[in-house]
N, CA, C and O of each residue as an XYZ file, in Angstrom:
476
protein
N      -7.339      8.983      8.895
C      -8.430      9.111      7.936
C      -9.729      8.688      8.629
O      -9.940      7.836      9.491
N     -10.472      9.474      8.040
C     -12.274      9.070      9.126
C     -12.594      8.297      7.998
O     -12.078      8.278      6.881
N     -13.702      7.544      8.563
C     -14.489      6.359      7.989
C     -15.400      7.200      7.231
O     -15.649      6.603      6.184
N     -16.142      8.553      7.289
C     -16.492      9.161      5.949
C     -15.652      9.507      4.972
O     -16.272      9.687      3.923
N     -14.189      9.720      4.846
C     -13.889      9.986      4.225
C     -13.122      8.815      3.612
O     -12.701      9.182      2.515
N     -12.804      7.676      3.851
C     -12.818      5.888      3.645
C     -13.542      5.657      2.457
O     -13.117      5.365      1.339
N     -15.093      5.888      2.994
C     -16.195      5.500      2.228
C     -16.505      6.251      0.998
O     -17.034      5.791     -0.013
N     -16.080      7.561      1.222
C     -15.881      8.634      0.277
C     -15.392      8.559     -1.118
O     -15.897      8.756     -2.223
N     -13.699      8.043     -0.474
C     -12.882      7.212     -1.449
C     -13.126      6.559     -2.146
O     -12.869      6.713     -3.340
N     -13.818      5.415     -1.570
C     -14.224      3.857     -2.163
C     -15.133      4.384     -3.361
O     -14.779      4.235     -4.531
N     -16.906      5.313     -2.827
C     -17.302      5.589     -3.530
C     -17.237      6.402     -5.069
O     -18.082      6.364     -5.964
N     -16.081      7.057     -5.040
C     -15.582      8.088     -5.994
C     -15.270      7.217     -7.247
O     -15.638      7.165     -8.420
N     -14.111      6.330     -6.137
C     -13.218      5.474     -6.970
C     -14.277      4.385     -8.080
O     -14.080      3.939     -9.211
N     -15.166      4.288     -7.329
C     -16.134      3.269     -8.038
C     -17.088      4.054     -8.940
O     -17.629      3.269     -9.719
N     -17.399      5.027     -9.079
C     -18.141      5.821     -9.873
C     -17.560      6.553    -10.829
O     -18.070      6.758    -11.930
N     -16.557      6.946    -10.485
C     -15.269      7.397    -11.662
C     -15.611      6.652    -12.629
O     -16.293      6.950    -13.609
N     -14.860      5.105    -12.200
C     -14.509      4.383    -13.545
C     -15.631      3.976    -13.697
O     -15.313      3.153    -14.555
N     -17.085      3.791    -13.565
C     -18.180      3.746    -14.406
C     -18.219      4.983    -15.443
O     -18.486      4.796    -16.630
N     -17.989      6.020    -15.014
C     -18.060      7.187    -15.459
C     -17.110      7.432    -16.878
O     -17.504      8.117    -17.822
N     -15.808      6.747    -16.832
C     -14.819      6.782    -17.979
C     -15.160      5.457    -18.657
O     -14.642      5.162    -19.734
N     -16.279      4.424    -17.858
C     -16.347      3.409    -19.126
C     -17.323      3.417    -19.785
O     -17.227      2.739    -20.808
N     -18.760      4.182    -19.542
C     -19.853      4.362    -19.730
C     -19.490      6.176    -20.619
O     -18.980      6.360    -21.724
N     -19.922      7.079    -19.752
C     -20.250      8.154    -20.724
C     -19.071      8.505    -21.345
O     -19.006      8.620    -22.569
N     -18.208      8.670    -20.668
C     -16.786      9.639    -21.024
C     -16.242      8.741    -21.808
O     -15.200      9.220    -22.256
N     -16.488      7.295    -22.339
C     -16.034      6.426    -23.588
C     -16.987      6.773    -24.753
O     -16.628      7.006    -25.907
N     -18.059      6.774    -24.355
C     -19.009      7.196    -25.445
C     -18.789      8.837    -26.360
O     -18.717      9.039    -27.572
N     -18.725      9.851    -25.139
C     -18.278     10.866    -25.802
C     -16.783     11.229    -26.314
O     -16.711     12.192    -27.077
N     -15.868     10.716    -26.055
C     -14.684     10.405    -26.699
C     -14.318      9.506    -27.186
O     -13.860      8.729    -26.348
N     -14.251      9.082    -28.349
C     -13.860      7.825    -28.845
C     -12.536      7.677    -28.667
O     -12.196      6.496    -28.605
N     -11.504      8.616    -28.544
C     -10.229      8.449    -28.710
C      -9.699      7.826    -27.619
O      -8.473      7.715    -27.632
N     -10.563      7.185    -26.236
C     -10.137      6.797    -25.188
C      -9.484      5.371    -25.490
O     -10.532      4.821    -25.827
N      -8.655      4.512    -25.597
C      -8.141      3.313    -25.808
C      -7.147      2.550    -24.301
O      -6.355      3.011    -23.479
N      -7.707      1.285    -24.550
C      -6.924      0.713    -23.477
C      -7.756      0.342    -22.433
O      -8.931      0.706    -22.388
N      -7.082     -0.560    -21.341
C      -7.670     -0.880    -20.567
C      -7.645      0.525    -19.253
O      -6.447      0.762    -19.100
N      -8.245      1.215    -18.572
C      -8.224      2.551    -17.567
C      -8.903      1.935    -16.434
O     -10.115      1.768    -16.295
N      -7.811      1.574    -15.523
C      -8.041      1.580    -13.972
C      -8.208      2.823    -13.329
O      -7.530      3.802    -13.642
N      -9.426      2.854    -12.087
C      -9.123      4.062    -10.909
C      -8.363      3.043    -10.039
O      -8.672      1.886     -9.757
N      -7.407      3.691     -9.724
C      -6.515      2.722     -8.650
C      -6.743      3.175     -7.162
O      -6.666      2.499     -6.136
N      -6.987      4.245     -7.295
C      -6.909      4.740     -5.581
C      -7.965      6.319     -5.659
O      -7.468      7.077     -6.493
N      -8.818      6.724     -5.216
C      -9.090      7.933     -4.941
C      -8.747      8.343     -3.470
O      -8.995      7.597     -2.523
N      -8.179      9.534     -3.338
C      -8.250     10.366     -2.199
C      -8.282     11.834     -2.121
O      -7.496     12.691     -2.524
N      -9.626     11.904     -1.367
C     -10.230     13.607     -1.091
C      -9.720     13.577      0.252
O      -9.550     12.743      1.142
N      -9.432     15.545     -0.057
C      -8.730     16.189      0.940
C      -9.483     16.251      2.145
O     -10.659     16.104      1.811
N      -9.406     16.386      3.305
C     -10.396     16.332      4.706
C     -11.404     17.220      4.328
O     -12.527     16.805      4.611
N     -11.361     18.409      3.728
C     -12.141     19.833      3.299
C     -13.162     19.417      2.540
O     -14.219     20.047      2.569
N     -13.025     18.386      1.808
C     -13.942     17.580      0.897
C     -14.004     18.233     -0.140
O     -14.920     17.971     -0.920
N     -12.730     19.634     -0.576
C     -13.008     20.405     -1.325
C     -11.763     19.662     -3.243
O     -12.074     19.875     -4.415
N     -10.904     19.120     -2.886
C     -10.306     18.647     -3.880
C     -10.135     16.692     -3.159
O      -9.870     16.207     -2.059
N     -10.519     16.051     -4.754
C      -9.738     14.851     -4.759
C      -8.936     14.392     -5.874
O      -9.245     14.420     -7.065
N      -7.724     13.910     -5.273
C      -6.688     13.339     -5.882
C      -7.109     12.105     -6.727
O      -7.886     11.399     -6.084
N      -6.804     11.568     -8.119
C      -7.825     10.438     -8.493
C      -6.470      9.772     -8.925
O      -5.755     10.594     -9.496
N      -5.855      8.408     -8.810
C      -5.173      7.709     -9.477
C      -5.094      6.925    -10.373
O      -5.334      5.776    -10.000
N      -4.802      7.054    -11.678
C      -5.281      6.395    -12.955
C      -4.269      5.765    -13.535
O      -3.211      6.341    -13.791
N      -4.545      4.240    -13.860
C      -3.547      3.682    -14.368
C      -4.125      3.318    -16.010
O      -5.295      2.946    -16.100
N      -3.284      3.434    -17.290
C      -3.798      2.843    -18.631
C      -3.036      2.220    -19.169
O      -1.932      2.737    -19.338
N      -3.248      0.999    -19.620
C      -3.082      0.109    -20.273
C      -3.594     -0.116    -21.472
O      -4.684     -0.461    -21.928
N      -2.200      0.251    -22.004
C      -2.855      0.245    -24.056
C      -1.119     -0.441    -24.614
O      -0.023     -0.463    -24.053
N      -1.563     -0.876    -25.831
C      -0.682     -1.185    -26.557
C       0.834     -0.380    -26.305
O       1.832     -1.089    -26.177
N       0.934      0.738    -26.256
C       1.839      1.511    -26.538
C       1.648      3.062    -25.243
O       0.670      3.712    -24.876
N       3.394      3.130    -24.845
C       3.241      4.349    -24.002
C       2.543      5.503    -24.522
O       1.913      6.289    -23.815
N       2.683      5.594    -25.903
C       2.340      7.277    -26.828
C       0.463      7.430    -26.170
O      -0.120      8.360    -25.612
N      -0.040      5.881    -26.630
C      -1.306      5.752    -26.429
C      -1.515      5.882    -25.558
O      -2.286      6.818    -25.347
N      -1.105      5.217    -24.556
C      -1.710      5.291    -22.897
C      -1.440      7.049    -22.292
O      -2.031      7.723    -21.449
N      -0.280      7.321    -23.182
C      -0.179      9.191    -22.073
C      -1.383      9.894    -22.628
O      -1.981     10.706    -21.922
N      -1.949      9.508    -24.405
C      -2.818     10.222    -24.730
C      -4.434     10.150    -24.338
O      -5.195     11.111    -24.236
N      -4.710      8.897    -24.168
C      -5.526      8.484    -23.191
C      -5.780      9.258    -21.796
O      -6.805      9.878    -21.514
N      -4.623      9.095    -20.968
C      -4.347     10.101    -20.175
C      -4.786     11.401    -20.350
O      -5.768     11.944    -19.843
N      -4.002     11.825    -21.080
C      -4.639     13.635    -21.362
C      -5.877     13.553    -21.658
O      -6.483     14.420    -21.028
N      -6.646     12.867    -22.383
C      -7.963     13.190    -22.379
C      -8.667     13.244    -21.261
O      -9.428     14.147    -20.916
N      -8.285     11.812    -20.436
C      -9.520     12.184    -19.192
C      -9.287     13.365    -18.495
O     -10.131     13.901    -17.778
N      -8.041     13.827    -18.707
C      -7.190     15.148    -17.825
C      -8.154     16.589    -18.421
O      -8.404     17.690    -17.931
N      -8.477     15.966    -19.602
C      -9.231     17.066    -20.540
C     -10.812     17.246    -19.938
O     -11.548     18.218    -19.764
N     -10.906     16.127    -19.766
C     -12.529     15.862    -19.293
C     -12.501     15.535    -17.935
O     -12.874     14.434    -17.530
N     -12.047     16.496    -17.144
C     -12.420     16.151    -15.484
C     -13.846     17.257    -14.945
O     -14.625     17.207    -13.993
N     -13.670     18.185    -16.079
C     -14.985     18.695    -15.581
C     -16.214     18.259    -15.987
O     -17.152     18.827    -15.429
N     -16.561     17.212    -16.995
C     -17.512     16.755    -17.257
C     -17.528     15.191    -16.577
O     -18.584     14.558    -16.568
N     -16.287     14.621    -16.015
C     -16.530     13.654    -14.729
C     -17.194     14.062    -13.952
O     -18.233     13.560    -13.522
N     -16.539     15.335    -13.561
C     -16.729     15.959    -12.088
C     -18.673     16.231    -12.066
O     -19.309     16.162    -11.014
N     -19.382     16.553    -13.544
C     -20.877     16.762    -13.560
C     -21.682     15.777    -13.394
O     -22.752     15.768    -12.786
N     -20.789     14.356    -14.325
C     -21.588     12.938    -13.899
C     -21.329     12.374    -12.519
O     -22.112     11.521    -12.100
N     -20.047     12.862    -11.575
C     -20.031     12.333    -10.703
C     -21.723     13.222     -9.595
O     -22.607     12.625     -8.980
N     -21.533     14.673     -9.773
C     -22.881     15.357     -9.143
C     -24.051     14.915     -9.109
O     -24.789     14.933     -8.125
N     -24.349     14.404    -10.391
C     -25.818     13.535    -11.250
C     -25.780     12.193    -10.094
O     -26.924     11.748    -10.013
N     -24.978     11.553     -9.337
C     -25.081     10.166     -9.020
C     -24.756     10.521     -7.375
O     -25.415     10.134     -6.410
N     -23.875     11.139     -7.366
C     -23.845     11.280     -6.094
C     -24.376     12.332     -5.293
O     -24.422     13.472     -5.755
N     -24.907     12.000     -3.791
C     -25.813     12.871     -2.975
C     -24.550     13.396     -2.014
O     -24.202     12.867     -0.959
N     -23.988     14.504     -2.608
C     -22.982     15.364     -2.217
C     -23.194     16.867     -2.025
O     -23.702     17.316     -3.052
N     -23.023     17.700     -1.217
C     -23.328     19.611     -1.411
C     -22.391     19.865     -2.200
O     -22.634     20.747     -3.024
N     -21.343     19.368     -2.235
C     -20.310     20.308     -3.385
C     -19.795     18.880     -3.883
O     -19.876     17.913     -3.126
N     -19.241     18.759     -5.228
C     -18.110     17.678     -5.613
C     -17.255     17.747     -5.810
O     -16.875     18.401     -6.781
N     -16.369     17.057     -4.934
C     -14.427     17.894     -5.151
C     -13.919     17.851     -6.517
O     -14.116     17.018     -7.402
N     -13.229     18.914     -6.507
C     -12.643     18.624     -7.565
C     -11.841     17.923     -8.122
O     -10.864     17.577     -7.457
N     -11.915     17.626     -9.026
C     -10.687     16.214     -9.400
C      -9.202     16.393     -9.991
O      -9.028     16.999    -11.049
N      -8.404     15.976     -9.439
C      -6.866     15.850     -9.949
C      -7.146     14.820    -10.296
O      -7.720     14.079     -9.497
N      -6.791     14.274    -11.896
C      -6.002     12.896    -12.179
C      -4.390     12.978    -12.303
O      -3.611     13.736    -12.881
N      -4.285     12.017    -11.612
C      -2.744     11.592    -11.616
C      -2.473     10.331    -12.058
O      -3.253      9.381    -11.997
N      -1.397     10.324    -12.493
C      -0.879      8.775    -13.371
C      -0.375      7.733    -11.988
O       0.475      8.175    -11.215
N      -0.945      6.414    -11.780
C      -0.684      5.219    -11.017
C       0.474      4.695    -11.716
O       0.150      4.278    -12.828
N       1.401      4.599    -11.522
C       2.975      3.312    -12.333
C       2.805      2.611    -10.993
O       3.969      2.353    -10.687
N       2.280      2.304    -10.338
C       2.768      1.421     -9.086
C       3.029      0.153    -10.034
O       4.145     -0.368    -10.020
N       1.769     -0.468    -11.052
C       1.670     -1.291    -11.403
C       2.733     -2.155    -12.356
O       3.003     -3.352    -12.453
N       3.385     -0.452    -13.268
C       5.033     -1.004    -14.146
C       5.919     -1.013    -13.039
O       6.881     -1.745    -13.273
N       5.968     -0.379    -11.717
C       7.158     -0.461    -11.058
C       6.955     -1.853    -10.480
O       8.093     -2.294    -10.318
N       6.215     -2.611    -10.155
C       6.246     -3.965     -9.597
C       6.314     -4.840    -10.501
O       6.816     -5.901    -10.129
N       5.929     -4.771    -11.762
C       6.208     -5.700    -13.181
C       7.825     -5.679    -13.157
O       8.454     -6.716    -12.945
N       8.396     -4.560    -13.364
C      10.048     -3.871    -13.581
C      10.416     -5.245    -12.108
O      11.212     -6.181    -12.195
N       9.713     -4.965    -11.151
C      10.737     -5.429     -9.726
C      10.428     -6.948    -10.034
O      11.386     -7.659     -9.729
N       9.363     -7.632    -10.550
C       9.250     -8.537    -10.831
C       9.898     -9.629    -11.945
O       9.927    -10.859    -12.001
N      10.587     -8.134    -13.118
C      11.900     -8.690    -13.747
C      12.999     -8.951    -13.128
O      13.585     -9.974    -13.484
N      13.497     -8.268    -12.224
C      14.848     -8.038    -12.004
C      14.506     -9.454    -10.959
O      15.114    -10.510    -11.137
N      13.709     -9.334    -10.133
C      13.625    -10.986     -9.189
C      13.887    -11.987     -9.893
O      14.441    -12.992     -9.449
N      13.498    -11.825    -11.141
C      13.481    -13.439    -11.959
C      14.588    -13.926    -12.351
O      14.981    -15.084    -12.499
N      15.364    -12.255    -12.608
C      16.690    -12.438    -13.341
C      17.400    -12.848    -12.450
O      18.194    -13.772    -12.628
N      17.213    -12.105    -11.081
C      18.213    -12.995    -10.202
C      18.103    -14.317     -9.702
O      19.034    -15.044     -9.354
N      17.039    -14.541     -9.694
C      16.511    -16.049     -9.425
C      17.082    -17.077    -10.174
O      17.413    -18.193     -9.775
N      17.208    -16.404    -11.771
C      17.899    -17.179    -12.716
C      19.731    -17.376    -12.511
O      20.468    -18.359    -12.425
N      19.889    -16.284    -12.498
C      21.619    -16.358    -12.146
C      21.984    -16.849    -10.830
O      23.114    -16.574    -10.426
N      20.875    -17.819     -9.792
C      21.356    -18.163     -8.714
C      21.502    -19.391     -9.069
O      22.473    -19.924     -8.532
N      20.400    -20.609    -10.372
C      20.834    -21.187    -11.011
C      21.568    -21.956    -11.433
O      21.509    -22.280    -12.620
């Protein structure tokens, strides 16, 4: 990975989630939960980026629907991301769902449990 495209990342990732906590909350109310960008990565072409989104809401139903919305609204990310950033084209955005965060909670049960039955 080149150090423009590093910085690329970082920047996306950080303007995204201004972007879903600022406008894209305002124009959807139905957004709920806490919404991490966990990771961005654009393709070398600079023509698509991959966006990783993790949500945290009360309930799975909520958090997938949450989900679909921003999935709904990547082309009006993709306009506020243009407005802020000094880019010739702005990749396009995939959101994808982050679980890194339940799969290490999950691994963090099963450690305890065994920790307990060593006991």
């Amino acid at each position: 990975m080149t150090r423009r495209t590093e910085r690329l990342d970082s920047e996306l990732r950080k303007e995204i989630s201004a972007i879903l906590a600022g406008p894209l909350k305002k124009k959807e109310p139905m957004l709920e939960g806490i919404i991490s960008v966990t990771e961005a990565d654009v393709s070398p072409d600079l023509k698509t980026a991959k966006v990783y989104i993790s949500v945290y809401s009360g309930s799975p139903e909520k958090s997938k629907e949450t989900f679909s919305v921003i999935c709904a609204n990547a082309g009006f990310v993709r306009r506020e991301l243009a407005r802020v950033m000094r880019l010739r084209t702005v990749p396009e955005l995939v959101f994808l769902t982050d679980e890194s965060f339940e799969y290490g909670s999950h691994m963090d049960e099963i450690f305890s449990k065994l920790h307990k039955d060593e006991e």
